[in-house]
Structures are given as structure tokens and as C-alpha cells.
C-alpha positions as CSV (number, residue, x, y, z in Angstrom):
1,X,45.7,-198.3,144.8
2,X,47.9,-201.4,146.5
3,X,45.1,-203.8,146.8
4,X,47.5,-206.3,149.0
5,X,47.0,-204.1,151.7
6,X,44.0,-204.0,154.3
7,X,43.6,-200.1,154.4
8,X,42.6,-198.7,158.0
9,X,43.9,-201.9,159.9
10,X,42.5,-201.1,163.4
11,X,42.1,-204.7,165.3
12,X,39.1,-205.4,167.1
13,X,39.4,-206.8,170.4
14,X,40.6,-210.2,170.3
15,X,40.3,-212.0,173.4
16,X,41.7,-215.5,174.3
17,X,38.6,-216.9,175.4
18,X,36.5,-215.6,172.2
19,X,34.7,-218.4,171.1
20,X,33.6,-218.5,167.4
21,X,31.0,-220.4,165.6
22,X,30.5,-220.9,161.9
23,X,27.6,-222.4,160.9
24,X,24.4,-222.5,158.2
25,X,21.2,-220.5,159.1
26,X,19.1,-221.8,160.5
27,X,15.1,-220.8,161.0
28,X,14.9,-217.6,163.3
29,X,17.8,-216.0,162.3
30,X,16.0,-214.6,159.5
31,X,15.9,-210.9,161.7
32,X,19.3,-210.7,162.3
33,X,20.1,-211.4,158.6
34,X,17.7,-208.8,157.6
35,X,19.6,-206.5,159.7
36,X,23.0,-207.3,158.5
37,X,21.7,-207.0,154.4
38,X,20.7,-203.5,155.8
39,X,23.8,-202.8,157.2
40,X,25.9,-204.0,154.1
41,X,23.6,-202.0,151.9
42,X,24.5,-198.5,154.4
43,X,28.3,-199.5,154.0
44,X,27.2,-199.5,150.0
45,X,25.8,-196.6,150.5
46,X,22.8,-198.0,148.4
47,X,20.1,-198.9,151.3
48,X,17.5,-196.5,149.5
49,X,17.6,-199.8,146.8
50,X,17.3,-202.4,150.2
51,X,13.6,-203.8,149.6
52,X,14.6,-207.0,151.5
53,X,11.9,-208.0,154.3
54,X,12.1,-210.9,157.1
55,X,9.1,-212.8,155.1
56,X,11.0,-212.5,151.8
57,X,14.5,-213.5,152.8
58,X,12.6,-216.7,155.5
59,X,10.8,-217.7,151.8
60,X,14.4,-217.8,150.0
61,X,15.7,-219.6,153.1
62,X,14.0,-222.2,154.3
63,X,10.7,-223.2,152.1
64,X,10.8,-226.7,150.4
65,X,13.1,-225.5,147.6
66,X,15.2,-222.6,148.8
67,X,16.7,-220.4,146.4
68,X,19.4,-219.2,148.9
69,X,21.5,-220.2,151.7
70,X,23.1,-218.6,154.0
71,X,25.6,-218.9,157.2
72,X,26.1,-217.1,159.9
73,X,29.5,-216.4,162.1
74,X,28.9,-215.7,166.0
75,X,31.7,-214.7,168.6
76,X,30.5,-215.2,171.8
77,X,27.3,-216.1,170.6
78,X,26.5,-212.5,168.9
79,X,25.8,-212.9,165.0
80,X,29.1,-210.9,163.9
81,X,28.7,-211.9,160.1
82,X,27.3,-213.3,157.5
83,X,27.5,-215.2,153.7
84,X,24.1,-215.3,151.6
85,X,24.9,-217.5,148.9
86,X,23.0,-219.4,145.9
87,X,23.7,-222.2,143.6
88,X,24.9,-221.9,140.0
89,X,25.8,-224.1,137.6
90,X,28.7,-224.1,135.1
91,X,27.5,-225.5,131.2
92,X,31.5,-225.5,130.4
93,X,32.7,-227.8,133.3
94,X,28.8,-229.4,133.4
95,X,28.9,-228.9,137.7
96,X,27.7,-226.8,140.0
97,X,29.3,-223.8,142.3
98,X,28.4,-221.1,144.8
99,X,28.1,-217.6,144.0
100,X,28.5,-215.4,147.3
101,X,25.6,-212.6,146.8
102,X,26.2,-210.9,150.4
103,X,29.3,-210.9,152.3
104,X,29.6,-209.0,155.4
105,X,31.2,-208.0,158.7
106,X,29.7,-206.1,161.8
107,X,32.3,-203.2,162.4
108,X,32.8,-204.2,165.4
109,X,33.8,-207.5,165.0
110,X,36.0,-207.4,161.7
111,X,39.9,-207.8,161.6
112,X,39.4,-211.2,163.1
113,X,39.0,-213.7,160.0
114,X,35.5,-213.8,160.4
115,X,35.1,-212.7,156.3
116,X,37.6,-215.4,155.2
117,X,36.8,-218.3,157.8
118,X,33.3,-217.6,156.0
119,X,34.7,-218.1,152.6
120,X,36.7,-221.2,153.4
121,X,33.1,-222.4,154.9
122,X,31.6,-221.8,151.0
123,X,34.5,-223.5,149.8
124,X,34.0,-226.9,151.7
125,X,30.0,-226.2,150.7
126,X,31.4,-226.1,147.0
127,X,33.6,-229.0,147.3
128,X,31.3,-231.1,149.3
129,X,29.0,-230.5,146.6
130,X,31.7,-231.8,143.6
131,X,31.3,-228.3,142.8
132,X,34.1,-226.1,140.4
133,X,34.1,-223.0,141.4
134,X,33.1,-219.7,144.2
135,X,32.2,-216.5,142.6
136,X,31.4,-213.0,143.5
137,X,31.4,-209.7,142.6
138,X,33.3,-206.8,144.7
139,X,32.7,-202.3,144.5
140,X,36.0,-201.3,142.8
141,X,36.2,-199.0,146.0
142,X,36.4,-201.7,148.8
143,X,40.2,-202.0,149.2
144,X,39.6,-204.1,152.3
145,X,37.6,-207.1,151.0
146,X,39.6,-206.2,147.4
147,X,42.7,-207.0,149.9
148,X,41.2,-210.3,151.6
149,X,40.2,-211.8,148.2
150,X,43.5,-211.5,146.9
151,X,44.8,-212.8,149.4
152,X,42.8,-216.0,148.9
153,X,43.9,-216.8,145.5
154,X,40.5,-215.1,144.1
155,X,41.3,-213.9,140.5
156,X,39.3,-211.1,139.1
157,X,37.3,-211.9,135.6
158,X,38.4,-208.6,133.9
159,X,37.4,-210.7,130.8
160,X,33.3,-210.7,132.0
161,X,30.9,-207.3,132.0
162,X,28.3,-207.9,133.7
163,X,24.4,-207.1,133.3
164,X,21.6,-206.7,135.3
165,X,17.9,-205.9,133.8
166,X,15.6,-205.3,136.6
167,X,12.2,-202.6,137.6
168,X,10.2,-201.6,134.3
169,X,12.8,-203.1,131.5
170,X,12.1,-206.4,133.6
171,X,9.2,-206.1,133.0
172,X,9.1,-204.7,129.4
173,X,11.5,-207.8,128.5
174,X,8.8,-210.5,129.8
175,X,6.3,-208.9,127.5
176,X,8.1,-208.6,124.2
């Protein structure tokens, strides 16, 4: 597979008067984020594992100590896209970063730049905050975002496996 090129490169309608708008969520936007995690998780073909709810993801958003953040793209004041995105913290370089949990595009409104204006968005948030580095993790089998990141000077960490323990060995490893 050429990952350098953007597979099925149909335009959507760019018009000269389009107006786009980056910004960080903000408190009633929760519903339209719900809807675009559901939507990502249909393109992953993995929404029977979507458990996210309005009340859950307005908790991780906005209560005193959020445990997520989020922005939002609009064109034409529509929410197009989205970035859901935490803090982590690097022991090695002793700063912190932003690890990119949910990155997506409304079909309708991709092949404009929305995905990477987002990304340069995280990287000012990263920067701002003397951070060291963005992270995420990509399906082998998206070519397109495989493509855009790429593009960006994102280096895959071929060196890293990673793990996930969650459902009944979660819970079996908090009582051993």
C-alpha cells in the first residue's frame, strides 16, 4: 500500500465564501460530539463497543478537573469535525503532551483540511503548554488519515506494542 496517497480523492464542495471555525468545546456541544464518536466508531466498524453517553462525555469535558478536551471545526456554522484529546505526560523529557483519542471528519465535509487544521490546532495546544510531543494511534487499514499523517511529519512508533486491559481482566487486575 502507497500510504502518500489519499485513496478515493473525491473533493467536497469547496465554496469561496465557506467560512470555517476552529475552536475548543464548549458546554452544549456535548450532543453533537456524542454523535460524531458514534459516527467514527460506524467508520471503525466497532460501534457495538460505543458505550459513550452525553452525561459521560459533558463529565470528561467540563467538570472542575476534566479528563479530556476536545475541539470542534464548523463550516458554515455546522460541526464538520472533531479532536478529543487528553493530557499525558513524558517521564523521559519530564513535560507534558497531547494524545489525540478521537479524530474525525463528517463525509460530507472531508477533503478540505478540516483533519489537519485540527491537528495544527493540538499542536499550538501542545506548544502553548511547553509541551514535547502529539500522539496517536491509527487502524493499519485507514490509508487516508495514514496518508494525512505522513504528510505532517507524524512518524510511526513501530518500536511500541501497545496494550489495553479493560471489562472483567480490569477488574480481576484491581483485585489481585
Amino acid at each position: 500500500r502507497d500510504h502518500n496517497e489519499i485513496q478515493d480523492d473525491v473533493r467536497g464542495p469547496r465554496r469561496s465564501d465557506m467560512t470555517e471555525l476552529i475552536r475548543l468545546a464548549r458546554p452544549g456541544d456535548e450532543t453533537e460530539l456524542t454523535a460524531m464518536v458514534y459516527e467514527l466508531a460506524e467508520f471503525e466498524h466497532s460501534v457495538d463497543q460505543c458505550t459513550l453517553t452525553e452525561e459521560r462525555l459533558t463529565a470528561a469535558l467540563f467538570s472542575d478537573v476534566p479528563t479530556a478536551w476536545a475541539h470542534i471545526a464548523e463550516v458554515d456554522g455546522i460541526p464538520a469535525a472533531c479532536a478529543i484529546w487528553y493530557r499525558t505526560f513524558s517521564t523521559w523529557e519530564g513535560v507534558a503532551g497531547v494524545y489525540l483519542e478521537d479524530l474525525f471528519v463528517r463525509p460530507e465535509f472531508r477533503r478540505l483540511g478540516l483533519a489537519r487544521k485540527l491537528l495544527a490546532a493540538l499542536a499550538r495546544q501542545c506548544i502553548d503548554a511547553d509541551g514535547a510531543r502529539l500522539e496517536w494511534a491509527v487502524l493499519d487499514w485507514n490509508v487516508n488519515a495514514i496518508a494525512l499523517y505522513d504528510a505532517i511529519g507524524g512518524k510511526p512508533q513501530s518500536d511500541w506494542i501497545t496494550y489495553r486491559v479493560s471489562g472483567p481482566e480490569l477488574s480481576a487486575l484491581a483485585e489481585s
